[in-house]
N, C-alpha and C positions, 0 to 999 in steps of 0.2 A: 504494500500500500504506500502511496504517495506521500511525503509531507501536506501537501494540498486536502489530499480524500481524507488524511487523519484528523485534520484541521475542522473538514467540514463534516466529519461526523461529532467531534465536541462539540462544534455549534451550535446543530441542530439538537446534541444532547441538553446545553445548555437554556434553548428555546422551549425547552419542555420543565426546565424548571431544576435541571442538575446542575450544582452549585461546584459538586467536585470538577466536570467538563471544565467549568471557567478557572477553577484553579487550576487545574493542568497546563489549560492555555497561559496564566499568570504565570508560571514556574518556568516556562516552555520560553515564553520571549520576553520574561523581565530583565533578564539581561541586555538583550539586543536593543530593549528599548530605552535603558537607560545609555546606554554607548549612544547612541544615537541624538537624546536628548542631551550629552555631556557635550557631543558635537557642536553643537546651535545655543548651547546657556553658560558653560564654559564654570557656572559655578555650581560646585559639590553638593554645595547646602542647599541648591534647589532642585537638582538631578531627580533623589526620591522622588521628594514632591510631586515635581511632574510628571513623573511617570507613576506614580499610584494614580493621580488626576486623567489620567490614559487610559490606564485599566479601569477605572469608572465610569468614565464617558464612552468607553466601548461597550462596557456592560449595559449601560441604559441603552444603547443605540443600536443591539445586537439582535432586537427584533426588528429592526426596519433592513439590515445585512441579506445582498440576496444572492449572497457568491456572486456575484457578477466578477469582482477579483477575486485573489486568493485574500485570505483571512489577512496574512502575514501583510501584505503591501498594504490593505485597509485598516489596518491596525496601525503604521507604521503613519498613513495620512494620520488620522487621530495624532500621533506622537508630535508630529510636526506643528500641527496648528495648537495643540496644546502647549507645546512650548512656545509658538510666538504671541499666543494670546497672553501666557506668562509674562513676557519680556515688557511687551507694552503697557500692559497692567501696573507691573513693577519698576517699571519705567527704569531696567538694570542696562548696563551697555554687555552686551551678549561677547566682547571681548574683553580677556581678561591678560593679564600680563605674564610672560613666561616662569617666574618665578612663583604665583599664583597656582599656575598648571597643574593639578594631582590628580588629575582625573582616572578610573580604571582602566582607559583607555590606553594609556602608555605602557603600564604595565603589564596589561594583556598584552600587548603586540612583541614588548617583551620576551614574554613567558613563550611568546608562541614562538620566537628564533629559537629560543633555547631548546626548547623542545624538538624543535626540527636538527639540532647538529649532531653530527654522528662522533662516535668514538674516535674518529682522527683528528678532531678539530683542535685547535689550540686555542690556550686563553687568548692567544692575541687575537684570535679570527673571531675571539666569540665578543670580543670588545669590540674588534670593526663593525661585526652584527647589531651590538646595541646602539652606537654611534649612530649606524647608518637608519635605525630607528628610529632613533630623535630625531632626525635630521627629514625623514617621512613626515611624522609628527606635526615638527614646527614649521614644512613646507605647508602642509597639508590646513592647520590655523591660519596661514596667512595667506589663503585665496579667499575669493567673495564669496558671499552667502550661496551664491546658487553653484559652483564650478564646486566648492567644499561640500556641499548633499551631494550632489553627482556622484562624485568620488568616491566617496564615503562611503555612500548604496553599492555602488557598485564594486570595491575594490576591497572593502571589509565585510562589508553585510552578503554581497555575492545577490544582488539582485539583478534582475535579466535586464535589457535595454528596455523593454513592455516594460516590464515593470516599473522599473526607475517615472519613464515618460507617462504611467498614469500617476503613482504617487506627485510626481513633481505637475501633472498637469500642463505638459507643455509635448511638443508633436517629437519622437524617436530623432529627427535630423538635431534638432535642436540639445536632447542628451547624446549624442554623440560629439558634438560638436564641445560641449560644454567640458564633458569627459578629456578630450583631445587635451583642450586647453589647460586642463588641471594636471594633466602630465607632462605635458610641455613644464610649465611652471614651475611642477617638483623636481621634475630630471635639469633643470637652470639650477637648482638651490642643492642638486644631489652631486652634481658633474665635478666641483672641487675636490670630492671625499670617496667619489669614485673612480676620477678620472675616466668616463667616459670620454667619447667622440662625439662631437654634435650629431645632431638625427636621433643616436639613441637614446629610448627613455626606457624607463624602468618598468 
């Protein structure tokens, strides 16, 4: 069975009035959905927040859901506007200063080099690893709002070009396009620490 069909069998389990369905789905993408909101609000102290406010606003909205997406990208909209209706409520500026930065996000991506090296590796290579992660990181913070969702959907969360283009509400040319640019961007900010060759990006 599909991630999608498992999805849509909670839901509809959940529409009938089982509470454990929507806990499963809570446990299933509360992480993804705070990484995501860590993206766009940048501060720790509201990450929670928002994204408990996500899985509520999903819950009340979960009988109007008609699979038309998959759960996961509709769930993920929710995330989004709940965090910018945050922002402007709290009137916070959604960047925050590199020093400030502690979001799970680093760490995860972290943890995930480490996990990928193999028994030949050296500390040294596993420190370029972590270097060249920061360096992902702080590229990936300092593009715009829209080229930083792109990215980010697509390059950590693993969502399809569809997908990306209904969450983000804008037409496939235009996340591609947007995509393009945000690696361009990183691979300018990476090319010192890799010494690439222009043209390639990461």
């Amino acid at each position: 069975m599909s991630e999608a069909d498992a999805d849509a069998l909670l839901v509809e389990r959940v529409k009938l009035g089982d509470m454990r369905a929507f806990e499963m789905l809570v446990v299933k993408y509360q992480r993804r959905v705070e990484r995501l909101v860590g993206r766009m609000v940048r501060d720790v102290d509201l990450v929670p927040d928002i994204a408990q406010e996500t899985f509520i606003r999903a819950y009340r909205a979960l009988p109007k859901f008609r699979g038309e997406s998959a759960f996961y990208t509709w769930l993920y909209r929710i995330a989004v506007n709940t965090a910018k209706r945050a922002l402007l409520e709290l009137k916070r500026d959604p960047l925050i200063t590199e020093g400030q930065r502690t979001n799970d996000h680093d760490e995860d991506e972290t943890s995930r080099i480490e996990n990928e090296l193999t028994s030949g590796e050296t500390p040294e290579s596993l420190l370029a690893s972590k270097q060249v992660a920061v360096a992902v990181n702080s590229a990936i913070e300092a593009l715009s709002d829209d080229l930083r969702q792109a990215i980010t959907l697509r390059e950590i969360e693993g969502l399809s070009y569809d997908e990306i283009s209904d969450l983000m509400n804008c037409p496939i040319g235009t996340v591609r396009s947007r995509i393009f640019r945000a690696r361009e961007a990183i691979a300018v900010r990476l090319r010192p620490l890799l010494d690439t060759r222009d043209g390639e990006r990461w």
